[in-house]
CHARMM-style PDB file with segment names, atoms N, HN, CA, C and O in Angstrom:
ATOM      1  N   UNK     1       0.850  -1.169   0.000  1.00  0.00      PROA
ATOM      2  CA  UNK     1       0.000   0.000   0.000  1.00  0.00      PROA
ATOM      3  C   UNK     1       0.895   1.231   0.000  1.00  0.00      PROA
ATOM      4  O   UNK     1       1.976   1.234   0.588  1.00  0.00      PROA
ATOM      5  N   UNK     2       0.362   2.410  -0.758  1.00  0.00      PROA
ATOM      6  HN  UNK     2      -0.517   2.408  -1.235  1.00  0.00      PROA
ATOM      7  CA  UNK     2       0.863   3.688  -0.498  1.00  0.00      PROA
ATOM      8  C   UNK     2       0.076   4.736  -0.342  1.00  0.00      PROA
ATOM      9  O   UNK     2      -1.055   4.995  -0.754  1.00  0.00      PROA
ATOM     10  N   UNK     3       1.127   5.514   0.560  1.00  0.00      PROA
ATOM     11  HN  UNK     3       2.045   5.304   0.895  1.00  0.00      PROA
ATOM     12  CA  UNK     3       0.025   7.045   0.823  1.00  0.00      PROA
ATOM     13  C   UNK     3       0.712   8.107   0.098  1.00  0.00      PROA
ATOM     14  O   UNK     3       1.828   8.567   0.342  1.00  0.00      PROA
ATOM     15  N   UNK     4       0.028   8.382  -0.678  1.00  0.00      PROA
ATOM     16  HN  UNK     4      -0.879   8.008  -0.877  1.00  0.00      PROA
ATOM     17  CA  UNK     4       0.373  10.062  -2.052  1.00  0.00      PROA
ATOM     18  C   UNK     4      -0.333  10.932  -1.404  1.00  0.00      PROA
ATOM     19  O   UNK     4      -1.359  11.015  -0.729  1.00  0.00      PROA
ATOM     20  N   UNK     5       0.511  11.552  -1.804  1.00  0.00      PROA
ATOM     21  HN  UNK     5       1.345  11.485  -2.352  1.00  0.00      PROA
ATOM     22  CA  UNK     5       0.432  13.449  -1.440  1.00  0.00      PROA
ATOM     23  C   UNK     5       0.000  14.005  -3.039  1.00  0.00      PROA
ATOM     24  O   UNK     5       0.404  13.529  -4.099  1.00  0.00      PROA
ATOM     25  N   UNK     6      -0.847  15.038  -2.871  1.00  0.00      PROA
ATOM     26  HN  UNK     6      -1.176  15.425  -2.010  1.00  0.00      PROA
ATOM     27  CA  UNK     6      -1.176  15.684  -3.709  1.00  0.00      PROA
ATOM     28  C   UNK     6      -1.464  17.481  -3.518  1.00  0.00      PROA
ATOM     29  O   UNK     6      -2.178  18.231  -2.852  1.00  0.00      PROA
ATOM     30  N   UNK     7      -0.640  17.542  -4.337  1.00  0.00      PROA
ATOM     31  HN  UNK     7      -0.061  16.934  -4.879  1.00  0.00      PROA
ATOM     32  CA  UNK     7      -0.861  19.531  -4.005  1.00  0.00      PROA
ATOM     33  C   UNK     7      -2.000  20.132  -5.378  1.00  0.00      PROA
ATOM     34  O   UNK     7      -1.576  20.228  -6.530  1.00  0.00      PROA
ATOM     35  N   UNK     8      -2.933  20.362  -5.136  1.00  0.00      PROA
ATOM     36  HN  UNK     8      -3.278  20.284  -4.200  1.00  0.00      PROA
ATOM     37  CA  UNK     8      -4.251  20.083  -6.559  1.00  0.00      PROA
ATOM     38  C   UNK     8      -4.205  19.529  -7.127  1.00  0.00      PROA
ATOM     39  O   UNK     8      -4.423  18.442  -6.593  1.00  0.00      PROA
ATOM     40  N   UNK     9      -3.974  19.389  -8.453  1.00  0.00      PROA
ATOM     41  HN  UNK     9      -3.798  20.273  -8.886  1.00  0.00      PROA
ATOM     42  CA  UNK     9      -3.694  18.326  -9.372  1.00  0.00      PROA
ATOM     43  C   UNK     9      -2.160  17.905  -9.486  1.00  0.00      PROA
ATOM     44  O   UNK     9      -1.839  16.983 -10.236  1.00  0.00      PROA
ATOM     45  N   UNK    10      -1.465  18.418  -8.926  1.00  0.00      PROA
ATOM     46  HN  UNK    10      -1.726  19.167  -8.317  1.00  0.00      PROA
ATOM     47  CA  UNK    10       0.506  17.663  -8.731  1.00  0.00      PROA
ATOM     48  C   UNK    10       0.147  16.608  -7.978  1.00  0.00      PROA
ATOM     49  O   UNK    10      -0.817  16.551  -7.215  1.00  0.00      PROA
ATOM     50  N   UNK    11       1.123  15.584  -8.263  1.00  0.00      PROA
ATOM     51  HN  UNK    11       1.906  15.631  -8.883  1.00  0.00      PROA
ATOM     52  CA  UNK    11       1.295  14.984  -7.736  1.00  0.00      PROA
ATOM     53  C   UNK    11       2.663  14.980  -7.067  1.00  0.00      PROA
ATOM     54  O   UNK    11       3.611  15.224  -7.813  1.00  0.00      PROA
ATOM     55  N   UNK    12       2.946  14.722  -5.668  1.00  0.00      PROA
ATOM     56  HN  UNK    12       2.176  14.524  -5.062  1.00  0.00      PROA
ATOM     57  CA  UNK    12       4.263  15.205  -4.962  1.00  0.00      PROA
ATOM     58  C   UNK    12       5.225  14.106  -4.631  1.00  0.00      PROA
ATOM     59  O   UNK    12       6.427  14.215  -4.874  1.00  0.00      PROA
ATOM     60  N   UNK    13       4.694  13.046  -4.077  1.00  0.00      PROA
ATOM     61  HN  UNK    13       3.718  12.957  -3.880  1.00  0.00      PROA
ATOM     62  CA  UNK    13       5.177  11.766  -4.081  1.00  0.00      PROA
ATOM     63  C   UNK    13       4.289  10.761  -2.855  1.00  0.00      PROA
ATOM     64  O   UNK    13       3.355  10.922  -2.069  1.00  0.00      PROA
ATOM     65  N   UNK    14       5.092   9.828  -3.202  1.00  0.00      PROA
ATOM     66  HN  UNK    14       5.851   9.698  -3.841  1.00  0.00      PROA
ATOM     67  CA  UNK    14       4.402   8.616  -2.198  1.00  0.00      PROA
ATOM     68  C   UNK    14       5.676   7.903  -1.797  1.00  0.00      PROA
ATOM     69  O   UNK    14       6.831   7.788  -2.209  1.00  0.00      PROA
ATOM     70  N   UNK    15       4.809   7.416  -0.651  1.00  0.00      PROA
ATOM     71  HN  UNK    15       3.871   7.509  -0.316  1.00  0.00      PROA
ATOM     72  CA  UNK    15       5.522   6.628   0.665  1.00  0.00      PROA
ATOM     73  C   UNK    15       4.525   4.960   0.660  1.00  0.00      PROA
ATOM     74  O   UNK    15       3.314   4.759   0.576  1.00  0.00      PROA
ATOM     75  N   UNK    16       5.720   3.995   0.791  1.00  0.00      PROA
ATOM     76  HN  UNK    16       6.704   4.158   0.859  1.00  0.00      PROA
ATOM     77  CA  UNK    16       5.134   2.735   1.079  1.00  0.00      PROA
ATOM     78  C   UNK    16       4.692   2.341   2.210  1.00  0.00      PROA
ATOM     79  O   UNK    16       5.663   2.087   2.922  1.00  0.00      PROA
ATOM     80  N   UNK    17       3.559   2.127   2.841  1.00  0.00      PROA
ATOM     81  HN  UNK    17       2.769   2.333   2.262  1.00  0.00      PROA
ATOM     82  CA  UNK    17       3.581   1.886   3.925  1.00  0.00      PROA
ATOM     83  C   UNK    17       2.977   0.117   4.021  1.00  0.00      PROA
ATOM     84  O   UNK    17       2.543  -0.620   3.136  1.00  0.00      PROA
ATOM     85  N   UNK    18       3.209  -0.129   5.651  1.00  0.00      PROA
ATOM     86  HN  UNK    18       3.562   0.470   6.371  1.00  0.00      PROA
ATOM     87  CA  UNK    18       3.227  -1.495   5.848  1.00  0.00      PROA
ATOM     88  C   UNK    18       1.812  -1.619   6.347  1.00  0.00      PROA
ATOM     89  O   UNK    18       1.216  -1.133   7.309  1.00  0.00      PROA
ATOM     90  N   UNK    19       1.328  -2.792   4.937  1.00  0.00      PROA
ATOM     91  HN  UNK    19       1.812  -3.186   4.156  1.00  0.00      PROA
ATOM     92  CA  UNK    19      -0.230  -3.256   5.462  1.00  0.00      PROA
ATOM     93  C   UNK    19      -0.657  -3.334   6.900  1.00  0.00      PROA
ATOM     94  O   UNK    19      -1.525  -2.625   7.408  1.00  0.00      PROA
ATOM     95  N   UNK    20       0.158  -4.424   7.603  1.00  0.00      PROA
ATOM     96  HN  UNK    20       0.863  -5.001   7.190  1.00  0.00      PROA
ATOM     97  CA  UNK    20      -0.147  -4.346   8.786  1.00  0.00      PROA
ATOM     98  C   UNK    20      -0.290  -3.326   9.771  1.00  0.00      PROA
ATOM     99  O   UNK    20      -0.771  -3.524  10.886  1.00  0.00      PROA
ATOM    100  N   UNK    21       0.150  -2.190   9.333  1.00  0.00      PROA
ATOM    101  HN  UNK    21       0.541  -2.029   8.427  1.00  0.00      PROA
ATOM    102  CA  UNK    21       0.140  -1.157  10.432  1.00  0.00      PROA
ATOM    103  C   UNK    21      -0.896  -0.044  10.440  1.00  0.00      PROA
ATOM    104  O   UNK    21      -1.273   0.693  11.350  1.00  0.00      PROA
ATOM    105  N   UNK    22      -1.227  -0.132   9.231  1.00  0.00      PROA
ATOM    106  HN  UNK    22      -0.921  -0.731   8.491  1.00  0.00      PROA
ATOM    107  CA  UNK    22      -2.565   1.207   8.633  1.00  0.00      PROA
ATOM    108  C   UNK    22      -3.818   1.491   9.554  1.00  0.00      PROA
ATOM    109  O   UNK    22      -4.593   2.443   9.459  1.00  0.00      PROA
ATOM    110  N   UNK    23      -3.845   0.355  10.555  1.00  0.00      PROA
ATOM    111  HN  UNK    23      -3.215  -0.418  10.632  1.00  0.00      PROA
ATOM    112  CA  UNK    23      -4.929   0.900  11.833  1.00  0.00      PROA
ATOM    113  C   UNK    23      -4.803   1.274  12.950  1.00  0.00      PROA
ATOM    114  O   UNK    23      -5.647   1.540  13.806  1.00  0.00      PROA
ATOM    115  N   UNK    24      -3.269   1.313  12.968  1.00  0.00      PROA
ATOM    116  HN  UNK    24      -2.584   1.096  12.272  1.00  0.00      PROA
ATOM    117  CA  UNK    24      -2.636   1.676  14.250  1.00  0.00      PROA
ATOM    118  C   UNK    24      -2.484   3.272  14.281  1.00  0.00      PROA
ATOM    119  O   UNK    24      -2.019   4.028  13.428  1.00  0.00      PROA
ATOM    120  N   UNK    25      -3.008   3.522  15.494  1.00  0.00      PROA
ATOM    121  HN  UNK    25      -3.386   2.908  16.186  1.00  0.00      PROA
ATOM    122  CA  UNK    25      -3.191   5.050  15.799  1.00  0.00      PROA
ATOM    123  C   UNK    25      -1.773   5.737  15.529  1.00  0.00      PROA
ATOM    124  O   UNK    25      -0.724   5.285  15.988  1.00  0.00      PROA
ATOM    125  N   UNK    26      -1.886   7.198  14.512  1.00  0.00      PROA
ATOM    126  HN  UNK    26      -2.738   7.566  14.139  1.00  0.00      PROA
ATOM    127  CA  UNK    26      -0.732   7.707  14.915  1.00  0.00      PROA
ATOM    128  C   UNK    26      -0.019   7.207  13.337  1.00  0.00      PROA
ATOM    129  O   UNK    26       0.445   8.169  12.725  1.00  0.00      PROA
ATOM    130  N   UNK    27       0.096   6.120  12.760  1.00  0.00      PROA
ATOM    131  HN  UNK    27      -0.281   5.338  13.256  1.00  0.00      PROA
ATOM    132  CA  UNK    27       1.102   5.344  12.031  1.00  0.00      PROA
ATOM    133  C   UNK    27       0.768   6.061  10.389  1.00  0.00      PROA
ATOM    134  O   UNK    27       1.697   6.024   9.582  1.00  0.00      PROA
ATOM    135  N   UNK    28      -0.469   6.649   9.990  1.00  0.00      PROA
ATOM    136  HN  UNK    28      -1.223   6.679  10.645  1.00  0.00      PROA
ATOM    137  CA  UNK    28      -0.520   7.304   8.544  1.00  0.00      PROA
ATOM    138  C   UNK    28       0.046   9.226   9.281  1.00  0.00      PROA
ATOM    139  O   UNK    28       0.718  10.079   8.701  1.00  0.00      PROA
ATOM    140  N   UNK    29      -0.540   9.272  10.589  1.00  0.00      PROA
ATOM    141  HN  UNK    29      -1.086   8.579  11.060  1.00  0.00      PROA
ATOM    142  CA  UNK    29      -0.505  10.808  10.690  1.00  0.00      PROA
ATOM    143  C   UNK    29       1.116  11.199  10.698  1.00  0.00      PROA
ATOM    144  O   UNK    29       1.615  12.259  10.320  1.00  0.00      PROA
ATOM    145  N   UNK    30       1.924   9.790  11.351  1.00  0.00      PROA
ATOM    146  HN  UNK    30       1.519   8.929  11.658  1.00  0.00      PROA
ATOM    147  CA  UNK    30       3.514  10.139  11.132  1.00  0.00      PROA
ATOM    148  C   UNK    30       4.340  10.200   9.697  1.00  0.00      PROA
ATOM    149  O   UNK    30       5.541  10.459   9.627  1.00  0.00      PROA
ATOM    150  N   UNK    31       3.485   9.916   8.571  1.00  0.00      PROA
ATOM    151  HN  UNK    31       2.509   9.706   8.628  1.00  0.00      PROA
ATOM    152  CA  UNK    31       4.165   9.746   7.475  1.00  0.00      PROA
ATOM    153  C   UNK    31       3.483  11.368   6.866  1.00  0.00      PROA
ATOM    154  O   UNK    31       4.142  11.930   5.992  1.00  0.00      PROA
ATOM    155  N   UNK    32       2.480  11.890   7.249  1.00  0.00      PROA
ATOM    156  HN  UNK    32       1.944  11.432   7.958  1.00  0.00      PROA
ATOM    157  CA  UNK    32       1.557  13.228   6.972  1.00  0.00      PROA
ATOM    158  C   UNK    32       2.527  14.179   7.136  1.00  0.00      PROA
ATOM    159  O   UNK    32       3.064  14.836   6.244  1.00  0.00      PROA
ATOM    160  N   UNK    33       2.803  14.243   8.749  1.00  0.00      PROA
ATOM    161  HN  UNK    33       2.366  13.710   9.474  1.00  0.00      PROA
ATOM    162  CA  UNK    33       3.767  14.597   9.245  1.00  0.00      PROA
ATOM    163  C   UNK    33       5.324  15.190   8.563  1.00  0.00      PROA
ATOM    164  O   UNK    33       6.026  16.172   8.323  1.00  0.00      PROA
ATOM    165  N   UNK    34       5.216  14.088   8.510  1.00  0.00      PROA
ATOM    166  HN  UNK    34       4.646  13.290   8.705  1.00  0.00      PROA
ATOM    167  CA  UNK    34       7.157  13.469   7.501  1.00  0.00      PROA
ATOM    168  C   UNK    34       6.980  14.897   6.194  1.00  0.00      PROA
ATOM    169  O   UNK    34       7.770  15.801   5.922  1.00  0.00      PROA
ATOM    170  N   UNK    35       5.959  14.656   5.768  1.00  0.00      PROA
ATOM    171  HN  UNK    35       5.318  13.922   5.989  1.00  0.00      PROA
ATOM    172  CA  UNK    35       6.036  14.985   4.241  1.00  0.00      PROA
ATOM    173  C   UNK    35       5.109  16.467   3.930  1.00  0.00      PROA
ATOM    174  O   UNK    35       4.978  16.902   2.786  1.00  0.00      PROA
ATOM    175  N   UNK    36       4.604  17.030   4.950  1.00  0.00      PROA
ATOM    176  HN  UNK    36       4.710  16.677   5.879  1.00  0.00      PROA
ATOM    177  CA  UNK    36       4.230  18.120   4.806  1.00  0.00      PROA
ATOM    178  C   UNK    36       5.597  19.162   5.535  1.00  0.00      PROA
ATOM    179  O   UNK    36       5.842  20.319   5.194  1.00  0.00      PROA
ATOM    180  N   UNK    37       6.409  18.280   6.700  1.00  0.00      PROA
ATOM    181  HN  UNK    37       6.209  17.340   6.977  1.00  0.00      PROA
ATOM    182  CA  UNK    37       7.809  18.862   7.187  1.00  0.00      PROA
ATOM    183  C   UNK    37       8.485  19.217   5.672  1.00  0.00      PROA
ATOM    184  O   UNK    37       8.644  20.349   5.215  1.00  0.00      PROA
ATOM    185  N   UNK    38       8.808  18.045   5.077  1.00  0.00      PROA
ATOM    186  HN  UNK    38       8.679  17.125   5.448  1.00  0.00      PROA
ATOM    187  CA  UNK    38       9.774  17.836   3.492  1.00  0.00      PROA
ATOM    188  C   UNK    38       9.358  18.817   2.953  1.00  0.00      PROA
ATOM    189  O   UNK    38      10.220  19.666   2.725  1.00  0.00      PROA
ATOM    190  N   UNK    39       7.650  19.210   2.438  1.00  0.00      PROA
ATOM    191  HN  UNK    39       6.949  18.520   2.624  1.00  0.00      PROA
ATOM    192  CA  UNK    39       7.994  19.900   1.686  1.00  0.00      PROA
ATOM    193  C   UNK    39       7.018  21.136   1.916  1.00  0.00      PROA
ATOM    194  O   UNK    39       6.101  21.581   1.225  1.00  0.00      PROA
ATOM    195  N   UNK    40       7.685  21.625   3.450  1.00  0.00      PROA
ATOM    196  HN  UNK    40       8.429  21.263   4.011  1.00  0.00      PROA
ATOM    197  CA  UNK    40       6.635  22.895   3.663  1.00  0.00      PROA
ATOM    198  C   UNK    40       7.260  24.102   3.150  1.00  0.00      PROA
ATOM    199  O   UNK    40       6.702  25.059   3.687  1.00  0.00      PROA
ATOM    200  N   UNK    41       8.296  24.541   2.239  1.00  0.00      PROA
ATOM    201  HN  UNK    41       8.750  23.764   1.802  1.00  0.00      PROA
ATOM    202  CA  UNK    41       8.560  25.814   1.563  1.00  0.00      PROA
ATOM    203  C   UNK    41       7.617  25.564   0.096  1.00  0.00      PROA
ATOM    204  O   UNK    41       7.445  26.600  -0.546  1.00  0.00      PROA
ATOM    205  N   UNK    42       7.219  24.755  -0.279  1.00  0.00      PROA
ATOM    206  HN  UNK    42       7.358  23.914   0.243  1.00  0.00      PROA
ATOM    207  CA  UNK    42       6.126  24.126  -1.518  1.00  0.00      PROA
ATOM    208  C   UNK    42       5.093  24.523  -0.883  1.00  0.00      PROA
ATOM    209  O   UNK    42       4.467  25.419  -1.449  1.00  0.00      PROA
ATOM    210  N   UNK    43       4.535  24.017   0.502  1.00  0.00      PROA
ATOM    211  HN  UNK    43       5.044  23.289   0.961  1.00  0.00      PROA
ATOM    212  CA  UNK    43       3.053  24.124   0.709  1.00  0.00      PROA
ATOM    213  C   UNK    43       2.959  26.038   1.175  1.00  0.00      PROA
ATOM    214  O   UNK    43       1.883  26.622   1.305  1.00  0.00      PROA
ATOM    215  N   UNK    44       3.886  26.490   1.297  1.00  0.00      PROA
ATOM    216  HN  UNK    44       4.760  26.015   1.191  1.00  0.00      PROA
ATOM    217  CA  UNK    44       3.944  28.010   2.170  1.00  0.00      PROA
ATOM    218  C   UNK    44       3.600  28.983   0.791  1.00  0.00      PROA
ATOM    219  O   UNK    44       3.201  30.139   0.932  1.00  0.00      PROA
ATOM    220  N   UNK    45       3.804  28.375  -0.523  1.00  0.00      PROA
ATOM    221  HN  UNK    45       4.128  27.436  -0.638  1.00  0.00      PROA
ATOM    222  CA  UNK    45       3.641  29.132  -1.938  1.00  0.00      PROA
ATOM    223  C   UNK    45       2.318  29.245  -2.461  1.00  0.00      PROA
ATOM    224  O   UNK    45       1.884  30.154  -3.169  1.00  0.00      PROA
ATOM    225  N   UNK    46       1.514  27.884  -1.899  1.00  0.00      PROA
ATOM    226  HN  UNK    46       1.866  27.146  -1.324  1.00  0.00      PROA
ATOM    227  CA  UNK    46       0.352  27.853  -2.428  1.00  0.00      PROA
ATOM    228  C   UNK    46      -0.753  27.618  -1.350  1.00  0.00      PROA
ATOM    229  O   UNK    46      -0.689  26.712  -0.520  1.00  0.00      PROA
ATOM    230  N   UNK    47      -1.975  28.699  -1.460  1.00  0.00      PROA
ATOM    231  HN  UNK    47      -2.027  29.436  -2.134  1.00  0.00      PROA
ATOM    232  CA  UNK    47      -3.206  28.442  -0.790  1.00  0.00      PROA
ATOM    233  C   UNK    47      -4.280  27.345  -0.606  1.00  0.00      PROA
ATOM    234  O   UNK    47      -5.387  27.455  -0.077  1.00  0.00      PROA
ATOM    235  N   UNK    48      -3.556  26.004  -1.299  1.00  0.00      PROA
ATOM    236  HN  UNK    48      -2.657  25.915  -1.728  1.00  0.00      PROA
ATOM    237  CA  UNK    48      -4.391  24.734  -1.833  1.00  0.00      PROA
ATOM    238  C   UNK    48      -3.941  23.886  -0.725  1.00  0.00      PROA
ATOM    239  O   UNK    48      -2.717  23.756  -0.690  1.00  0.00      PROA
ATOM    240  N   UNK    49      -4.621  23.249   0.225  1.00  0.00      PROA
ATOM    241  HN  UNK    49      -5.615  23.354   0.197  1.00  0.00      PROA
ATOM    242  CA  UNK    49      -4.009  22.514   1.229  1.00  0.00      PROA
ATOM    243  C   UNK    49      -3.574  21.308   0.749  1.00  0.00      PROA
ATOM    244  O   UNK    49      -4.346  21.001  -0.158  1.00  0.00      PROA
ATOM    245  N   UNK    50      -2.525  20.256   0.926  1.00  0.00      PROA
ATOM    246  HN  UNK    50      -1.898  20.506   1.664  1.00  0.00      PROA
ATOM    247  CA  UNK    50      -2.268  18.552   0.534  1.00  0.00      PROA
ATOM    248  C   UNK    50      -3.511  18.491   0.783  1.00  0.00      PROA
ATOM    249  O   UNK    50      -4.334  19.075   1.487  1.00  0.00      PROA
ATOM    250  N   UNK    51      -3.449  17.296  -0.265  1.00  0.00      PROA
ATOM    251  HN  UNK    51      -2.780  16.822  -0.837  1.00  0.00      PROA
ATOM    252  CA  UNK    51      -4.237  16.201   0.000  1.00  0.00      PROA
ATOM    253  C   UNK    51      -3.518  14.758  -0.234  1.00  0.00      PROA
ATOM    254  O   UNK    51      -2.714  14.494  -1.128  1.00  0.00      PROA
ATOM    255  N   UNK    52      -4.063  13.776   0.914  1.00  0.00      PROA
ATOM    256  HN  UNK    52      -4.716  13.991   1.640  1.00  0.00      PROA
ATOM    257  CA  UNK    52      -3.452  12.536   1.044  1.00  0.00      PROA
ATOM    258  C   UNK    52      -4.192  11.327   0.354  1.00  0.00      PROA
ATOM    259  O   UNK    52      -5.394  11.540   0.193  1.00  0.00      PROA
ATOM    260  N   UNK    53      -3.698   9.997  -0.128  1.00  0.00      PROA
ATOM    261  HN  UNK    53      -2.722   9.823   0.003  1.00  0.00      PROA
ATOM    262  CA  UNK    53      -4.797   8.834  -0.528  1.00  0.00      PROA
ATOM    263  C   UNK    53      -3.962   7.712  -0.319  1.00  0.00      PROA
ATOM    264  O   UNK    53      -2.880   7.756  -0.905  1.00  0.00      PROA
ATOM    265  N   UNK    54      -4.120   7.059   0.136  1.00  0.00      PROA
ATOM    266  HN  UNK    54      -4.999   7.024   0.612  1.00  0.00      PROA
ATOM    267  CA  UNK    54      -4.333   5.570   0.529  1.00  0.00      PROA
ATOM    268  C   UNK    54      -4.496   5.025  -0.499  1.00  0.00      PROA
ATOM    269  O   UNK    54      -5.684   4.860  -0.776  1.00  0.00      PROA
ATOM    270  N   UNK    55      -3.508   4.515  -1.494  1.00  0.00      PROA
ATOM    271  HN  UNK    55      -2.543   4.649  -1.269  1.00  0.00      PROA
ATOM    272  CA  UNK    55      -3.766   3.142  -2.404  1.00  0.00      PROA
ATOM    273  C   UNK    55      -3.492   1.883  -2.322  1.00  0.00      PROA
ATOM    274  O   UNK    55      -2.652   1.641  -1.455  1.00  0.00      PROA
ATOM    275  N   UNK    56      -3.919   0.893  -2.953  1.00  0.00      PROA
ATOM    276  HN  UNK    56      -4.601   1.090  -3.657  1.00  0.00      PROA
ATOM    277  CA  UNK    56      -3.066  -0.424  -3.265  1.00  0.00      PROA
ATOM    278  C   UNK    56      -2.758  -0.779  -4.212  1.00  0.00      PROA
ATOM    279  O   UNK    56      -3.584  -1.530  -4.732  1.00  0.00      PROA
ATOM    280  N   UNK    57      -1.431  -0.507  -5.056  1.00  0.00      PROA
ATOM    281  HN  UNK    57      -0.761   0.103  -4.634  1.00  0.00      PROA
ATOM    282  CA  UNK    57      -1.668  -0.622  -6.688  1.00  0.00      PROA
ATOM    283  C   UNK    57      -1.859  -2.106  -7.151  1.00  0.00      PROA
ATOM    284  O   UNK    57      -1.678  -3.158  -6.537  1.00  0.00      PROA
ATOM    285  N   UNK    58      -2.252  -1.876  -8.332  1.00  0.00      PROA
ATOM    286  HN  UNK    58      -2.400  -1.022  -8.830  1.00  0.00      PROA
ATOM    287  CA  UNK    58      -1.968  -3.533  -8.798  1.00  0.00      PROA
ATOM    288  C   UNK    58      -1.578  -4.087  -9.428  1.00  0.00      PROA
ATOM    289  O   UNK    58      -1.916  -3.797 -10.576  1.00  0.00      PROA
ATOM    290  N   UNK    59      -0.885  -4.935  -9.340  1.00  0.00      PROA
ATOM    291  HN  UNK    59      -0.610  -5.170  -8.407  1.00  0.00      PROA
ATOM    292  CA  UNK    59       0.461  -5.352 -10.199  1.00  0.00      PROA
ATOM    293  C   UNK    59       0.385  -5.371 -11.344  1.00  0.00      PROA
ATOM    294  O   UNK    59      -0.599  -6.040 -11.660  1.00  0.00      PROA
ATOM    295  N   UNK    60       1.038  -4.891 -12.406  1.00  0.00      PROA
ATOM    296  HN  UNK    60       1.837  -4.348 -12.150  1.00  0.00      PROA
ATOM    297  CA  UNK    60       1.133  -4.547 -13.692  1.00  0.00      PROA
ATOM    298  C   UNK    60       1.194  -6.064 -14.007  1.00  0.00      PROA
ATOM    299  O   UNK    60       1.718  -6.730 -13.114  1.00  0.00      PROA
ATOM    300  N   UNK    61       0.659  -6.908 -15.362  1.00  0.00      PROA
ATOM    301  HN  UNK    61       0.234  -6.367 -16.087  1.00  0.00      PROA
ATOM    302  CA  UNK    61       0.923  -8.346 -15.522  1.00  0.00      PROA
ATOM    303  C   UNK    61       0.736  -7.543 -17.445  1.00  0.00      PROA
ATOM    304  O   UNK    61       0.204  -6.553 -17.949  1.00  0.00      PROA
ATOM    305  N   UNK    62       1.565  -8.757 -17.916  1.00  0.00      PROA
ATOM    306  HN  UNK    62       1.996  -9.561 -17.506  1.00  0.00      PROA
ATOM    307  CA  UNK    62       0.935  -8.621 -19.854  1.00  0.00      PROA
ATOM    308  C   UNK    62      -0.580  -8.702 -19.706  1.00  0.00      PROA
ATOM    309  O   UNK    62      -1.086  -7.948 -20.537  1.00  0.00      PROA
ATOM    310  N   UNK    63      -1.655  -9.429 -18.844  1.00  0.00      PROA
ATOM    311  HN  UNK    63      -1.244 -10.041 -18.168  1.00  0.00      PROA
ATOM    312  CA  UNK    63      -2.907  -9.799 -19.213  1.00  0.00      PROA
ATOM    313  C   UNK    63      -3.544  -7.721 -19.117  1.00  0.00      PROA
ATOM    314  O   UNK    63      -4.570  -7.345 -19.684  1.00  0.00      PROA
ATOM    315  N   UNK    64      -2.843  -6.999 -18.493  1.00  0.00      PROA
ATOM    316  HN  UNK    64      -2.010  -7.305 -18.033  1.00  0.00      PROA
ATOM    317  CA  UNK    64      -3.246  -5.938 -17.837  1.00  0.00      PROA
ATOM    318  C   UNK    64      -3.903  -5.340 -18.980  1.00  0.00      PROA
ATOM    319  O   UNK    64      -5.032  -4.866 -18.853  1.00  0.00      PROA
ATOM    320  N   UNK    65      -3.017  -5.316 -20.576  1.00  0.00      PROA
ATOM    321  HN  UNK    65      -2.100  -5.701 -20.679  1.00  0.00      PROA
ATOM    322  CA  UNK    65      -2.861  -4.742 -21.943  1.00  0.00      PROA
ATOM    323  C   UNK    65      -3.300  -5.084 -22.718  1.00  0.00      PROA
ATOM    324  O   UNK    65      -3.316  -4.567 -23.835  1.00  0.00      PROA
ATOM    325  N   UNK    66      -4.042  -6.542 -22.217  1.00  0.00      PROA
ATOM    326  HN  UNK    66      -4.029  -6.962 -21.309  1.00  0.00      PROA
ATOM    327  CA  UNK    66      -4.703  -7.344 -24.020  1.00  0.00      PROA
ATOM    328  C   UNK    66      -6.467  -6.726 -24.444  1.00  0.00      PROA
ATOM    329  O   UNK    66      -7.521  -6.634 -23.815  1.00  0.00      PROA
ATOM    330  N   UNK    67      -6.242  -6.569 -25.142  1.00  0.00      PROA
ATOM    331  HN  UNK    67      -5.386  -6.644 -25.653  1.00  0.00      PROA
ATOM    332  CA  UNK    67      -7.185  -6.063 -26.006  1.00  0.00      PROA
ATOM    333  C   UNK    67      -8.124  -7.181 -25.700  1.00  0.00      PROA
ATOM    334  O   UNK    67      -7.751  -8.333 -25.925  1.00  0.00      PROA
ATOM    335  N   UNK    68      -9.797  -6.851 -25.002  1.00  0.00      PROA
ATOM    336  HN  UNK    68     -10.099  -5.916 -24.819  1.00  0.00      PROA
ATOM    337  CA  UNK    68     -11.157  -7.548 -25.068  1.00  0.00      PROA
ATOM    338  C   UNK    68     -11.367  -8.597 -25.802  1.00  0.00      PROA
ATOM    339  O   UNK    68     -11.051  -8.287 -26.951  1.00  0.00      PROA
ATOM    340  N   UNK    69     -11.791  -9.857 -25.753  1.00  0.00      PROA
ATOM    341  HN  UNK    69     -12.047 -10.109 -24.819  1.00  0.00      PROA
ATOM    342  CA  UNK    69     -12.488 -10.588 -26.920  1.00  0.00      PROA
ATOM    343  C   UNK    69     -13.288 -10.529 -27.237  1.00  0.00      PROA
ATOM    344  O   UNK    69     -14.091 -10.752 -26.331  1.00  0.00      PROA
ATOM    345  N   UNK    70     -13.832 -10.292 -28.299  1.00  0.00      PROA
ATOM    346  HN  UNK    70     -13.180 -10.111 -29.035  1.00  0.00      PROA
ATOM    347  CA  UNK    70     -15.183 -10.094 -29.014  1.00  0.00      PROA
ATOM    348  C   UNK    70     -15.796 -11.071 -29.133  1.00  0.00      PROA
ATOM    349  O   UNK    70     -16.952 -10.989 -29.546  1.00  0.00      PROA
ATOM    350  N   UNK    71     -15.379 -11.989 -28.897  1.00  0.00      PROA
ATOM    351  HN  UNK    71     -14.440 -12.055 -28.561  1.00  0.00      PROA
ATOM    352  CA  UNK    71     -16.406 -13.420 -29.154  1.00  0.00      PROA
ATOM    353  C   UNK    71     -17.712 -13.419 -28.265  1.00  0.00      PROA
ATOM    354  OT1 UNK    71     -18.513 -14.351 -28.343  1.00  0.00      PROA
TER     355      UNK     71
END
């Protein structure tokens, strides 16, 4: 899983975090934390607050790209 930062439509970066820990109090707000510290001369320029998201990507495979069957 990862948590992305987003400054409106930028995207700023992401952090991996560990499945197991995502309900533990405290454990997404320390990575919030981390990365609004990193890049608060960015957030001090613009009136648009972060925004954060929680993904799980999914693994890229060849089946990801094949074109539908029409049959």
């Amino acid at each position: 899983m990862e948590l992305m930062m987003y400054l409106g439509n930028d995207f700023i970066e992401s952090v991996n975090l560990n499945r197991e820990f995502i309900s533990k109090p405290g454990y997404l707000g320390s990575f919030k934390r981390h990365l609004k510290v990193k890049y608060q001369m960015l957030l001090q320029e613009t009136p648009v607050p972060p925004e954060f998201i929680v993904v799980n990507p999914m693994p890229i495979t060849a089946n990801s790209f094949a074109a539908p069957s029409l049959s």
